[in-house]
C-alpha positions as CSV (number, residue, x, y, z in Angstrom):
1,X,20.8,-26.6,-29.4
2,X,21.1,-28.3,-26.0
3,X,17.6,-28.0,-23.6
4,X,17.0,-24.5,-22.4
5,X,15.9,-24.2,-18.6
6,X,12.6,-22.8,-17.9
7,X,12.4,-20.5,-15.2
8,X,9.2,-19.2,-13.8
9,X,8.1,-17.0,-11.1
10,X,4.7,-17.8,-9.0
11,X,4.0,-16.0,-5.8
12,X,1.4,-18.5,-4.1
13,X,1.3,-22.2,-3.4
14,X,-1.0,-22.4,-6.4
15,X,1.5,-20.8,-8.9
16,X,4.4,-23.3,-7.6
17,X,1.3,-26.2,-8.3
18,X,0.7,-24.8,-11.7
19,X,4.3,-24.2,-12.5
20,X,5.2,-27.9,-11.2
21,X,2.3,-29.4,-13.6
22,X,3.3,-27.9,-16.4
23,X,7.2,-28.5,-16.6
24,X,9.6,-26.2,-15.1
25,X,13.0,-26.7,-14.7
26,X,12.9,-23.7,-11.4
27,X,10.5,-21.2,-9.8
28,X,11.7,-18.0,-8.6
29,X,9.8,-17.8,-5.2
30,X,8.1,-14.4,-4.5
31,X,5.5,-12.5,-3.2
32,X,3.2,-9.8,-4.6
33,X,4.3,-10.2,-7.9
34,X,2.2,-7.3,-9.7
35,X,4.7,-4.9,-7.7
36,X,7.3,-6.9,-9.3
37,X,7.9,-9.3,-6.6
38,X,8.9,-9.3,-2.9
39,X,10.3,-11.6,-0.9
40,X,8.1,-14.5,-0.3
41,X,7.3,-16.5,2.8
42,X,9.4,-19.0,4.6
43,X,6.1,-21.3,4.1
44,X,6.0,-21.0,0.5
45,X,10.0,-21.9,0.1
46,X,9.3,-24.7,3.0
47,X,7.1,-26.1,0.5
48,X,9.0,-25.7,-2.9
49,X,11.6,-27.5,-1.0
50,X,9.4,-30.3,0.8
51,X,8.2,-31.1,-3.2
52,X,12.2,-31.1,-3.9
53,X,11.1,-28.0,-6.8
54,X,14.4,-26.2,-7.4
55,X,13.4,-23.0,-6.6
56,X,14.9,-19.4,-6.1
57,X,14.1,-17.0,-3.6
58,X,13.7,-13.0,-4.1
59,X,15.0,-11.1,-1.7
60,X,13.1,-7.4,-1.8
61,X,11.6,-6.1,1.1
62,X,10.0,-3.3,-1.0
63,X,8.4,-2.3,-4.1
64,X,10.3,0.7,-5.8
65,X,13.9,0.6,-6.7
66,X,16.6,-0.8,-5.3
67,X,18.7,2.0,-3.8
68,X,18.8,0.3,-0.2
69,X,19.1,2.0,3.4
70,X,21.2,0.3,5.9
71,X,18.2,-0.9,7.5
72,X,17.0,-2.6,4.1
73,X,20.1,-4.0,3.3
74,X,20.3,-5.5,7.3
75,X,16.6,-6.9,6.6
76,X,18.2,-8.3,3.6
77,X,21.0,-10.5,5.5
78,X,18.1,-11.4,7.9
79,X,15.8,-12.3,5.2
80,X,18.5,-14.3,3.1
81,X,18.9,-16.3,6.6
82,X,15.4,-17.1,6.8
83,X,15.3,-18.4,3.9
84,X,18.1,-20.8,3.4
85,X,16.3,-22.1,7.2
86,X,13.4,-22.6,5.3
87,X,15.3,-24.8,2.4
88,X,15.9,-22.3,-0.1
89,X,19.0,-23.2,-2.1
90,X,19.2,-19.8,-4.0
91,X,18.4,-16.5,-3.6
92,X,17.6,-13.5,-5.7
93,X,19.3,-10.3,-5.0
94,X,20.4,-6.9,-6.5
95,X,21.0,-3.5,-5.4
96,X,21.8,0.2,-7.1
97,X,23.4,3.2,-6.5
98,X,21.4,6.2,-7.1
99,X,23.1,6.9,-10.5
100,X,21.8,3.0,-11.5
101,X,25.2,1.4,-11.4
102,X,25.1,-1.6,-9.7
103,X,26.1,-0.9,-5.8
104,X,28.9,-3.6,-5.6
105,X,29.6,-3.0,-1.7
106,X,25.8,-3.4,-1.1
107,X,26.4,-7.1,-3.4
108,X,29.0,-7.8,-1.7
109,X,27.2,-7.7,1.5
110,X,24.1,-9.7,0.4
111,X,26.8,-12.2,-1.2
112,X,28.9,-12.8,2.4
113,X,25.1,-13.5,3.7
114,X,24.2,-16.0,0.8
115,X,27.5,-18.1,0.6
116,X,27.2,-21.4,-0.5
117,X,23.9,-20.5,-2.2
118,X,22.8,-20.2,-6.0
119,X,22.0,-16.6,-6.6
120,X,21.1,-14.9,-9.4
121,X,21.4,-10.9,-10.1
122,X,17.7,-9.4,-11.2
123,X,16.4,-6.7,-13.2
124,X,18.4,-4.1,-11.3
125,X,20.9,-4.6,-14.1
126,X,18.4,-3.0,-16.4
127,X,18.6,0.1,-14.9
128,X,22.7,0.3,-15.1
129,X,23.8,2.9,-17.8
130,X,26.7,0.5,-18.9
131,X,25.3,-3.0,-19.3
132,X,29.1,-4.3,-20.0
133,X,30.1,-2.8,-16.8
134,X,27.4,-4.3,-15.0
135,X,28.2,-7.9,-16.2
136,X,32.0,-7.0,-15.6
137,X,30.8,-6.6,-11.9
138,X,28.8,-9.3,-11.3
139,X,31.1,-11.7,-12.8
140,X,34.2,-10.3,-10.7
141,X,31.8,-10.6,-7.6
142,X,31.2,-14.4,-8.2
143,X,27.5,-13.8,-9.6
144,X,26.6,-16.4,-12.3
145,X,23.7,-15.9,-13.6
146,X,21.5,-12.3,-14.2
147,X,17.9,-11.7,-15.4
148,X,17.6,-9.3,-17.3
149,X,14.9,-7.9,-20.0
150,X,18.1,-5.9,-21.8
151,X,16.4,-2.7,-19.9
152,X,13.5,-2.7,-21.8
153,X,10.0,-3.1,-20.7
154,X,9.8,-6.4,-22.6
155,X,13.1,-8.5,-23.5
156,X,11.4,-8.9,-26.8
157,X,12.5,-5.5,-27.2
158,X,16.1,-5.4,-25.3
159,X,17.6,-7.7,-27.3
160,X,20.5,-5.5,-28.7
161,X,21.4,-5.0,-24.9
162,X,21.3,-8.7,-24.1
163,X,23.1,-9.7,-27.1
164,X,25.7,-7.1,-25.3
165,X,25.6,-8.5,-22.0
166,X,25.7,-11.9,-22.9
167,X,29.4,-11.3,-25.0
168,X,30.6,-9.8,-22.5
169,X,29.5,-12.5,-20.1
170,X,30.4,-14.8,-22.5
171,X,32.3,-18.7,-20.4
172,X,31.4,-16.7,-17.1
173,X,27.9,-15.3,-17.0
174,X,24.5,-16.4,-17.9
175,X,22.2,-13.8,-19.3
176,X,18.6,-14.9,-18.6
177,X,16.0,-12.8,-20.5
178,X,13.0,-12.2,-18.9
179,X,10.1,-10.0,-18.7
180,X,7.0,-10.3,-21.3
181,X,8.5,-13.9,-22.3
182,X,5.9,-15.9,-23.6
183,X,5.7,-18.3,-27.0
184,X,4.4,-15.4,-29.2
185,X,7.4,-13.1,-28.0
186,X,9.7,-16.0,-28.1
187,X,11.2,-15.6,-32.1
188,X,12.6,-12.5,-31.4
189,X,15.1,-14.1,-28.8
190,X,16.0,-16.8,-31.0
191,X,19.1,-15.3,-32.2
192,X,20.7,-15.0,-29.1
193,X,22.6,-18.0,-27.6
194,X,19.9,-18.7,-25.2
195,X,20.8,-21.0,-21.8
196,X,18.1,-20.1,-19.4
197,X,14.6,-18.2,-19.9
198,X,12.6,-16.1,-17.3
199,X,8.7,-16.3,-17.9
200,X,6.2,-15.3,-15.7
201,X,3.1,-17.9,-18.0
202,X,0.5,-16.4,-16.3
203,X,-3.3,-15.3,-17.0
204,X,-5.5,-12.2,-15.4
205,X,-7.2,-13.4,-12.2
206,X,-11.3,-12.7,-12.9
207,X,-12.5,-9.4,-11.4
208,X,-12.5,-9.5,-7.6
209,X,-15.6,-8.5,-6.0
210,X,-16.7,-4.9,-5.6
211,X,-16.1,-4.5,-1.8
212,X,-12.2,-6.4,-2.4
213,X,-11.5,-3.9,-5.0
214,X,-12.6,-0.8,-3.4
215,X,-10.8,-1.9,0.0
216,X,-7.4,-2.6,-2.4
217,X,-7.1,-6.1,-1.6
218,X,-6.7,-7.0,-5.3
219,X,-4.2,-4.9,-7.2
220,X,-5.4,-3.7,-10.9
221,X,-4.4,-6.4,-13.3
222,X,-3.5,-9.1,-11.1
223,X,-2.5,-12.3,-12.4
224,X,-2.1,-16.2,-11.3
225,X,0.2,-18.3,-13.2
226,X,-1.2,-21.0,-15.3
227,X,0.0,-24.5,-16.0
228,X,-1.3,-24.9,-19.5
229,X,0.9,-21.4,-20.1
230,X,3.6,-23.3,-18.5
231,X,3.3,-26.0,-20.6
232,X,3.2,-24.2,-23.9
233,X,6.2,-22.3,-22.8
234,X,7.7,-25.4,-22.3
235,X,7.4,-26.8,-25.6
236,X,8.2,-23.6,-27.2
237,X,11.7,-24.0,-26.5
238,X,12.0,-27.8,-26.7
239,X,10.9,-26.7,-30.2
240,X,13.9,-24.9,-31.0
241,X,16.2,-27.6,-29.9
């Protein structure tokens, strides 16, 4: 088995520190990742890019789902532009209709404003009744690559659904599992023809003070990515090379 690429997501300049330290291949750049991550600043992807980290950036402008308004989807295209001025190379995107198809016009759209960058479809897919379809979609849209947990909480536990996805993506899409990825979940994803892996290799941040939890300036269960996870994630899957 060739090297699988290690992807993880940090939302501070300390996680894309961490992340760097403890060997991986790309960050996906967000913010507020216990809401399942935003997009980030144009300082944090300034940076990623001044250290020459290839690194992907969300673009989300809300928590929720992601059944977008035509003033989201506008934000979007301004947000995609902001960030390939700040260096991004790549982008994040997805969008649904309310059904949980994928909203293929809406793509479309956010594709036009990203051309000429690496993008990757997220975990919208997951919530697509027809995960075939959904790859079928992407791939005829020019999309590449799509994270996806196989629309379970953990991908430990989608893996029928990836196994799915990544047939019918077979020569034309990457499926990237992601979500609850770590070296103790890792063995049940070894049967699939793994290329790329999504990992988040992060610890809970100590209990914030009193006063910053009462005023909600610490979300319950907030975490900070950690380079020695990093770097056992790493070696997790140089192990099954």
């Amino acid at each position: 088995m060739t090297r699988i690429l290690l992807e993880v997501c940090i939302d501070d300049p300390e996680g894309l520190l961490a992340a760097r330290a403890g060997g991986a291949d790309r960050l996906e750049l967000c913010a507020a990742l216990a809401f399942g991550g935003l997009t980030p600043s144009p300082a944090l992807v300034a940076e990623a890019a001044r250290t020459g980290t290839s690194a992907l950036a969300m673009i989300r402008p809300r928590a929720g789902d992601f059944v977008w308004t035509p003033a989201e989807v506008a934000a979007m295209e301004s947000e995609i532009a902001l960030l390939r001025a700040a260096g991004a190379p790549g982008v994040v995107i997805g969008a649904s209709l309310p059904d949980g198809r994928l909203d293929g016009a809406t793509l479309a759209r956010l594709l036009r404003a990203a051309e000429g960058l690496d993008v990757t479809l997220h975990r919208a897919v997951d919530l697509a009744p027809d995960p075939e379809a959904a790859v079928e979609l992407a791939a005829s849209l020019g999309i590449r690559r799509i994270l996806s947990s196989g629309g379970a909480a953990r991908a430990a536990d989608g893996v029928a659904r990836l196994e799915r996805m990544m047939r019918a993506g077979a020569g034309r899409v990457t499926i990237m599992p992601g979500a609850g990825v770590s070296p103790q979940t890792l063995p049940a994803l070894t049967g699939l023809p793994l290329r790329e892996v999504h990992a988040s290799c992060s610890v809970p941040l100590p209990p914030p003070a009193a006063l910053v939890a009462d005023l909600g300036f610490q979300p319950p269960g907030a975490r900070r990515t950690d380079a020695g996870r990093v770097a056992a994630m790493r070696a997790a899957l140089d192990a099954l090379a």
